[in-house]
C-alpha positions in Angstrom: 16.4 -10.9 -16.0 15.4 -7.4 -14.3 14.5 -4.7 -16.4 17.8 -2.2 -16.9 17.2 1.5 -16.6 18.2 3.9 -19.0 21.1 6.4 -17.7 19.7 9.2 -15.8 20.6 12.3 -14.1 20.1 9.9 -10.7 23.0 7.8 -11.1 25.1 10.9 -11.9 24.0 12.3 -8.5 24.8 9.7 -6.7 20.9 10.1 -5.6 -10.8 -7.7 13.5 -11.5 -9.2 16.7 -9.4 -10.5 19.9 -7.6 -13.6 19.0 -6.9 -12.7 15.4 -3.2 -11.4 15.9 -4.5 -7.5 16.1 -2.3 -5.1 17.2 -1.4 -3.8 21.1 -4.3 -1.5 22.2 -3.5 1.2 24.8 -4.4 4.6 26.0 -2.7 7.2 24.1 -0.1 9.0 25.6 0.1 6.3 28.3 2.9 2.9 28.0 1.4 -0.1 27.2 2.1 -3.7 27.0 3.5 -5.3 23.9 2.5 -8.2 23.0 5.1 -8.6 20.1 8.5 -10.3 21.6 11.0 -7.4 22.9 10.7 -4.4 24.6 8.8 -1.5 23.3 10.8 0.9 21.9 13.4 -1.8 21.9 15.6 -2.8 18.7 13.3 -5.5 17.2 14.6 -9.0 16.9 18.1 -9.8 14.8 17.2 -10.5 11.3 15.8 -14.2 11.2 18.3 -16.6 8.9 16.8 -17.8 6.2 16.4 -21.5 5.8 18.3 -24.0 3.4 17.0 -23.3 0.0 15.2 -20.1 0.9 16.3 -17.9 -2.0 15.7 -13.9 -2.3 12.7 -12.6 -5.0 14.9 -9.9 -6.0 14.9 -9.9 -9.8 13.0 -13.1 -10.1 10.5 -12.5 -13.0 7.0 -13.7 -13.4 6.9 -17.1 -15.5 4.9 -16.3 -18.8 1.1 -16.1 -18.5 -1.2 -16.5 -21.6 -3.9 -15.2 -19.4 -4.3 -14.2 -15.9 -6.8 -15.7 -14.2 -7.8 -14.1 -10.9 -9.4 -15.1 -7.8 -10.8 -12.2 -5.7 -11.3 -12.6 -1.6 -13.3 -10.3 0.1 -16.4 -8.6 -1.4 -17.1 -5.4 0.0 -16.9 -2.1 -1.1 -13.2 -2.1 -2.2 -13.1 -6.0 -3.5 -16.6 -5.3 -5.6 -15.3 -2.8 -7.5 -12.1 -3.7 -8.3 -12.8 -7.4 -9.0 -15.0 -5.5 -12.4 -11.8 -3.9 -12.6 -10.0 -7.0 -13.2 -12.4 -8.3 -15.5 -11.9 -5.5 -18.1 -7.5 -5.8 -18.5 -6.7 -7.2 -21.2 -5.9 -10.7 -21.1 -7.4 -11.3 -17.4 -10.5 -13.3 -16.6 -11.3 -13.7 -12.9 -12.2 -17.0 -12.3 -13.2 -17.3 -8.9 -15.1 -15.2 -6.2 -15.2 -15.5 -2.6 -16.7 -13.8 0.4 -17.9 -14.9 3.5 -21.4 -13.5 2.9 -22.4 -16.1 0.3 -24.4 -13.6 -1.4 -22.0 -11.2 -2.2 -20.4 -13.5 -4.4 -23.2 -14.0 -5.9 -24.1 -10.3 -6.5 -20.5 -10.2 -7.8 -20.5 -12.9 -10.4 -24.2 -11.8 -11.7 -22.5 -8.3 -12.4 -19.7 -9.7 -14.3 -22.4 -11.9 -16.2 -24.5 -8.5 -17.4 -21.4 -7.0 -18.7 -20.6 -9.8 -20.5 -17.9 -12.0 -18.6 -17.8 -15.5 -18.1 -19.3 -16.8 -14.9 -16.8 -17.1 -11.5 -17.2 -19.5 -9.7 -18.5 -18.4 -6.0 -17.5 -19.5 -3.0 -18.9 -18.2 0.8 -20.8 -18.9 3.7 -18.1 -19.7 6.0 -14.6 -17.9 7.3 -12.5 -21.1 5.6 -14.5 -20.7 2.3 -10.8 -18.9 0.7 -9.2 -21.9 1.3 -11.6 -24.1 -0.6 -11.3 -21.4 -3.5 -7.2 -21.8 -3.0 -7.8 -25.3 -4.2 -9.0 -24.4 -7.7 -6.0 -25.1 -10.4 -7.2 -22.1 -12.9 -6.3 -19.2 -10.3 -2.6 -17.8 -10.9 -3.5 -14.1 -8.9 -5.2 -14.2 -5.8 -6.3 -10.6 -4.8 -7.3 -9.5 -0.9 -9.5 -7.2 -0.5 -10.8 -8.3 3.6 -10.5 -6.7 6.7 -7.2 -6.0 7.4 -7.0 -8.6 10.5 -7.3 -11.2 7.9 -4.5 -10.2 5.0 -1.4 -12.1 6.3 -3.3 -15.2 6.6 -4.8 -15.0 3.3 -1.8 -13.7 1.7 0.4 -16.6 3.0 -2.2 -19.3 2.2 -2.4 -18.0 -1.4 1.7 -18.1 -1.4 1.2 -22.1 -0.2 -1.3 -23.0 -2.4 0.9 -21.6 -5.5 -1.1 -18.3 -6.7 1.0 -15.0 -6.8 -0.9 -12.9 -4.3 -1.5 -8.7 -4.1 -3.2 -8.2 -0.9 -4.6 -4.3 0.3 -3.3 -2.4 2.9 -1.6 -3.5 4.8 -0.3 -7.1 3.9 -0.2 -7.1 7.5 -0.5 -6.0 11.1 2.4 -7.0 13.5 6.4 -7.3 12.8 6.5 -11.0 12.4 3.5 -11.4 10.8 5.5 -9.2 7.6 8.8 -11.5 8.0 6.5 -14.6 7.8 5.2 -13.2 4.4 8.7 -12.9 3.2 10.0 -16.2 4.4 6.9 -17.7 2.7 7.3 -16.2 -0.9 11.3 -16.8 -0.9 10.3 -20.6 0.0 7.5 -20.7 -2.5 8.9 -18.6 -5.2 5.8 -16.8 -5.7 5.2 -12.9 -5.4 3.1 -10.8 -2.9 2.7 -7.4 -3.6 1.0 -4.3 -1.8 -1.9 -3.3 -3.9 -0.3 0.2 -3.1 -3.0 2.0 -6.0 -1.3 5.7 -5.3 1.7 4.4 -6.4 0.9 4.3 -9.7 -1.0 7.9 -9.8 0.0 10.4 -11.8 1.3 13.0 -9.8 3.1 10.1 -7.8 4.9 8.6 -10.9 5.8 12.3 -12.3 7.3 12.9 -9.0 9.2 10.0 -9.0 10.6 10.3 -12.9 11.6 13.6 -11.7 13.6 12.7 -8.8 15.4 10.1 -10.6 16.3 12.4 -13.4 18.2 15.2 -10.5 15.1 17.8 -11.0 15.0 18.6 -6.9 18.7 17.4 -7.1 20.0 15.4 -4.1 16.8 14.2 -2.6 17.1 15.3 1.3 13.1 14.6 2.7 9.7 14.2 2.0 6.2 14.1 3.5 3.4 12.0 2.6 0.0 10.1 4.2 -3.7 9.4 4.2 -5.5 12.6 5.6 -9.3 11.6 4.9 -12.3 12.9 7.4 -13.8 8.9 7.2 -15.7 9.7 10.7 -19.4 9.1 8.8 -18.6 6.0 7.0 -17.0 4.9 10.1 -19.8 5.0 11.9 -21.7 3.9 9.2 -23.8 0.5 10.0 -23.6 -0.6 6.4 -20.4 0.8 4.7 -17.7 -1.4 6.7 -18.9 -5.0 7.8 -19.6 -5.3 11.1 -17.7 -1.7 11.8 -14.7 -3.3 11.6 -12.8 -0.3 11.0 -14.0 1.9 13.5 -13.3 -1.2 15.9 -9.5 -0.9 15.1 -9.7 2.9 16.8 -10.6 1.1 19.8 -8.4 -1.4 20.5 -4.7 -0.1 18.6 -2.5 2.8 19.1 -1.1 2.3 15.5 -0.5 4.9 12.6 -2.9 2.4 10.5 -2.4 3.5 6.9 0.0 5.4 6.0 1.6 3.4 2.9 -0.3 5.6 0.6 1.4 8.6 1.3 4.9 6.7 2.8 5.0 4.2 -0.5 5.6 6.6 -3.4 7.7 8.5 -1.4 10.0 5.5 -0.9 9.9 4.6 -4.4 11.0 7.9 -5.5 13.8 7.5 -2.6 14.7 4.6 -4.0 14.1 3.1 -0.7 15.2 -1.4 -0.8 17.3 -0.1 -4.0 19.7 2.1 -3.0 18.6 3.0 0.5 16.7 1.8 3.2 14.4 3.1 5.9 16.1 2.7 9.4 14.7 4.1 12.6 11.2 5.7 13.3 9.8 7.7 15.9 6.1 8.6 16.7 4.0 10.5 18.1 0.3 10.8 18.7 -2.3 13.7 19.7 -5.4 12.8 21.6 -8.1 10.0 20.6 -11.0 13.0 20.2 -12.1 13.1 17.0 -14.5 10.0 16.8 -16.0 10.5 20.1 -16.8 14.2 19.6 -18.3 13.0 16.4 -20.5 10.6 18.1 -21.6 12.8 20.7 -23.0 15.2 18.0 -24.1 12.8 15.6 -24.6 9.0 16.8 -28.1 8.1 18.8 -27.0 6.5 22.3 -28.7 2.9 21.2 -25.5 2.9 19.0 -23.3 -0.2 19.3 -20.3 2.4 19.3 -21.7 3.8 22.8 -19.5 0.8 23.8 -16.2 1.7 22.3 -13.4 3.6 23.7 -11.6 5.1 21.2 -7.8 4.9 21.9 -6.1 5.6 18.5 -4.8 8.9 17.9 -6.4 11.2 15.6 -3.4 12.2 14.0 -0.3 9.4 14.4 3.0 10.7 13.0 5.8 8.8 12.2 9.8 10.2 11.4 11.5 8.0 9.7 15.7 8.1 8.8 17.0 6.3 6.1 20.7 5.0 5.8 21.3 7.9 3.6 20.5 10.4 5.8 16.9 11.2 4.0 13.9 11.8 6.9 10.2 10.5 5.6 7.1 12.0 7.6 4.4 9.9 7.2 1.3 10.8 8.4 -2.4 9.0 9.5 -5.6 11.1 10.1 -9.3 9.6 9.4 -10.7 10.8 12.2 -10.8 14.8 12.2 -12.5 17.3 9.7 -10.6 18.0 6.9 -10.5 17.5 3.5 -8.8 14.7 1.2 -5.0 14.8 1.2 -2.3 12.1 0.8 0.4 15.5 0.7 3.1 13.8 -1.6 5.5 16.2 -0.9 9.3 15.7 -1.9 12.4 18.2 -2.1 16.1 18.3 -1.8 19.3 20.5 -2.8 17.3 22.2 -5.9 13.8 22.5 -5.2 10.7 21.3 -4.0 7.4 19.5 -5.3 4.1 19.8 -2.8 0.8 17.8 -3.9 -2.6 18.6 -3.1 -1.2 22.3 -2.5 -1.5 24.1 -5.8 -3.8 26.3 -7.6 -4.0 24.1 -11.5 -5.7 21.3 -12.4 -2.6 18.8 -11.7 -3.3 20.5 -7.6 0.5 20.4 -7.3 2.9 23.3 -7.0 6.6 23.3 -7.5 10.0 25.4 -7.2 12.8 24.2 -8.1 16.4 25.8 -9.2 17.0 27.4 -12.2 13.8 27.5 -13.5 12.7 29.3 -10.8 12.9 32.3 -8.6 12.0 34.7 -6.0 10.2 32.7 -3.7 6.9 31.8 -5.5 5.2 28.9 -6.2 4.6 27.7 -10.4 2.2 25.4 -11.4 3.0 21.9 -11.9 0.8 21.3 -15.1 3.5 21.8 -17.3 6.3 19.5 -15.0 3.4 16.7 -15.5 3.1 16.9 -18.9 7.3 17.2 -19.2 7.7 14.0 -16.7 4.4 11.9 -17.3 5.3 8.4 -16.6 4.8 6.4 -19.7 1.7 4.0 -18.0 -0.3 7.2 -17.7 1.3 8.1 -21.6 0.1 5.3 -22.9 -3.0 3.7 -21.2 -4.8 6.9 -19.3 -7.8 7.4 -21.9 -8.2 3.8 -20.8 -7.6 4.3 -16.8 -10.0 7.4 -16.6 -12.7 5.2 -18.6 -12.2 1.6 -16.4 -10.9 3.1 -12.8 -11.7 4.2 -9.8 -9.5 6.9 -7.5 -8.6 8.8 -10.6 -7.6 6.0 -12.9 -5.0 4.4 -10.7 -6.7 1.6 -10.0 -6.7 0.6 -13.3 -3.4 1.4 -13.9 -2.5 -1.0 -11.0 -4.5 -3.6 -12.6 -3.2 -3.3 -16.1 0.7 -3.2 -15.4 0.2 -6.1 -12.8 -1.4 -8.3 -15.7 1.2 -6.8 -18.2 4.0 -8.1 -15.5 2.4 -11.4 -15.6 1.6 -12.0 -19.1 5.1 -10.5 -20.6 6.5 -12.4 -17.8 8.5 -9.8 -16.2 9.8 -8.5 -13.0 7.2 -7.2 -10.5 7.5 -3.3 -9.9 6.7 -3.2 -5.9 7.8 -6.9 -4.2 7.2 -8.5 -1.1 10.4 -6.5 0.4 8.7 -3.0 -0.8 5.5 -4.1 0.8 6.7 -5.2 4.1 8.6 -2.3 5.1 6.2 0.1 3.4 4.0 -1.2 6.0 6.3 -1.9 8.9 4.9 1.7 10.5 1.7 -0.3 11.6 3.5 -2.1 14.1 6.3 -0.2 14.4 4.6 2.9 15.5 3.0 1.0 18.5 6.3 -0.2 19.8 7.2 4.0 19.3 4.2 5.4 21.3 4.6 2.6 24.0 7.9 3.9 24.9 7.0 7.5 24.8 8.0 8.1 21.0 11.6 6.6 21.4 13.2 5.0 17.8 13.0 1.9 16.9 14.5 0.2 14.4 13.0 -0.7 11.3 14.3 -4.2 10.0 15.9 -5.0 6.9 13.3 -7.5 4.9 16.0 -7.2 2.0 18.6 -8.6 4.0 21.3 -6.7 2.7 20.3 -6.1 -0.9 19.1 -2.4 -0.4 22.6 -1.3 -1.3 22.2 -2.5 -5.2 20.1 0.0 -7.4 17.5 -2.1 -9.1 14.5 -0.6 -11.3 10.9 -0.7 -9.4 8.1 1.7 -10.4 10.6 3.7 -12.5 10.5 0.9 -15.4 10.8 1.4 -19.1 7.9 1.2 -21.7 6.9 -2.4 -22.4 3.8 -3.7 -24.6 1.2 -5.9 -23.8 1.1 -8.9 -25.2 -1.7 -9.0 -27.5 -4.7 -11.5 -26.8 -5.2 -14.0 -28.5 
């Protein structure tokens, strides 16, 4: 059974590489072809039927696990770290390692060895290896940490081989590549989830408690994204394999990554429970960040001297929801700038604005009647009034194991929790795929000159029921054994 939500103020309110599926690349500013079926800027396909015996994953709980045991794919700088993340929640153990550089896995495992884990076991050398690793019966939680050209594959063979599967962003690239994922978990019965970290920080979940408790009362917009000046490690030989980042700025017109801003802005919409996104439109400026940077800063026996950078520095995406709500989501790695994922959300009585603010939270907020003529107040004491009871309860222990603030290992813990108390999961396969629905989406847009287009319904119809997600109530974890 779902989790039920206590009464609040809310419900009073009423509030890679060619041949790997990557996306369209074009000139921005200019049409191009889509490779997806229907015309750009089109309405995508009617929602595809499910088949006999294809059930939704709405509400369905995790079966009971003593212990999680986790198998990691993809080794790099993101998998590394948080496959030692992992290894530290209680009542996880990862049990397998895999990368496709065998000795990453190796370098992994001998880590977890010195601090005083049991051995995974390794697999690598070859671009099938995760499927030999799939095979192993002591895996219940794959995690996917690759190149993003290789998550819907991965994710889907996890679903087939039986393991529950949290894949990073995005869980894919292209339209049917996201309905696949869904068709494959209802059919297996097994979860995928967004490992959607910001989602769990603690401005995020304070912004959300306060939204579903009436503070900025009906909820009318907000604004979020990933704003991070990445041009160095971009053109970094080491830091992403084989550039394969920087190679997506050459080859897709896509708003890449914007789930960490989007997602917790749809969660505090109560966006697949209660509403639903519906139409985006985007637009792009010019592709001249990255060049500019190379032209001051990257030697002309460069690989990149070969690249022609067609991505958008900043990609923006306006999206309506069936509620009448407008999202701005934004993508920007490629200009000078410092960090922001902007988290901004405000509606009939006030406003909250992230990465904005003078006090140590970096928030600001206003909001009616605590507030008055036209001046910004800290948000320090709004934090410490709405802290959402993960960061109450386990943030000594998330600023100690975690990277990105603590939120990583906040993502990690409550996953396990989920699994091991055998409960339902906060973000599902329906959150993640139309969380990341702008990657494709926003091609379609900019190929027909920032026309809408519409955004599907992964629910199929279920939005309109109010269900609990990232606004749960305080659970325990089970204690180890």
């Amino acid at each position: 059974m779902p989790e039920i939500p206590a009464v609040s103020r809310r419900l009073l309110l009423g509030g890679a590489l060619a041949g790997t599926g990557a996306l369209v690349a074009g000139a921005a500013g200019a049409s191009t072809a889509a490779a997806a079926p229907g015309a750009a800027g089109a309405a995508p396909a009617a929602t595809p039927r499910r088949r006999p015996g294809q059930k939704s994953m709405i509400g369905v709980a995790y079966a009971p696990h003593r212990t999680v045991r986790v198998g990691v794919i993809g080794l790099g700088n993101r998998g590394s770290g948080m496959t030692e993340g992992w290894s530290v929640v209680p009542g996880c153990a990862v049990t397998a390692v895999c990368d496709v550089r065998a000795d990453r896995a190796k370098r992994t495992a001998d880590r977890l060895v010195a601090k005083g884990k049991p051995r995974p076991a390794e697999y690598g050398g070859s671009e099938r290896a995760f499927e030999r690793m799939l095979r192993r019966d002591d895996i219940d939680l794959v995690y996917i940490a690759t190149p993003w050209e290789f998550h819907h594959e991965q994710g889907r063979a996890a679903l087939l081989a039986g393991k529950h599967a949290i894949v990073e962003l995005p869980v894919a690239t292209e339209l049917h590549e996201l309905w696949d994922l869904v068709d494959t978990s209802e059919r297996t019965r097994r979860h995928l989830m967004l490992a959607e970290n910001c989602n769990y920080g603690r401005n995020e979940l304070a912004m959300l408690k306060m939204a579903h408790e009436g503070l900025f009362g009906e909820v009318t917009n907000g604004h979020g994204g990933y704003l991070h000046d990445l041009r160095e490690l971009l053109f970094s030989d080491t830091y992403y394999t084989d550039a394969w980042r920087r190679r997506w700025h050459a080859r897709s017109t896509a708003s890449f990554y914007p789930m960490h801003g989007l997602a917790p802005i749809a969660a505090a919409m109560d966006i697949n429970r209660g509403d639903r996104m519906t139409v985006l439109r985007a637009t792009a400026t010019e592709p001249k960040g990255l060049a500019d940077y190379r032209e001051r800063f990257v030697p002309r026996s460069h690989p990149s001297w070969q690249e022609t950078y067609v991505n958008g520095d900043l990609v923006t995406c306006m999206i309506d929801t069936a509620k009448g709500r407008v999202i701005r989501a934004e993508h920007d790695v490629s200009s000078p700038r410092p960090y922001s994922r902007i988290n901004s959300l405000a509606g009939s009585r006030g406003i909250f604005e992230d990465y904005a603010g003078t006090s140590k939270t970096g928030g600001r907020i206003y909001v009616e009647p605590d507030h008055s003529g036209h001046s910004w107040r800290d948000f320090d004491a709004y934090r410490k009034e709405f802290d959402h009871w993960l960061w109450t309860k386990i943030g000594d222990d998330a600023a100690n194991n975690g990277g990105h603030g603590g939120m990583d290992y906040v993502l990690q813990w409550r996953t396990v929790q989920l699994m091991r108390a055998g409960l339902v999961p906060d973000i599902d396969v329906y959150d993640s795929a139309a969380w990341c629905s702008p990657v494709p989406l926003s091609v379609r847009s900019l190929a027909a000159g920032g026309r809408p287009v519409e955004i599907p319904d992964f629910t199929r119809g279920a939005w309109v029921n109010l269900r609990t997600g990232l606004d749960s109530r305080e659970t325990e974890m089970p204690p180890v054994a």
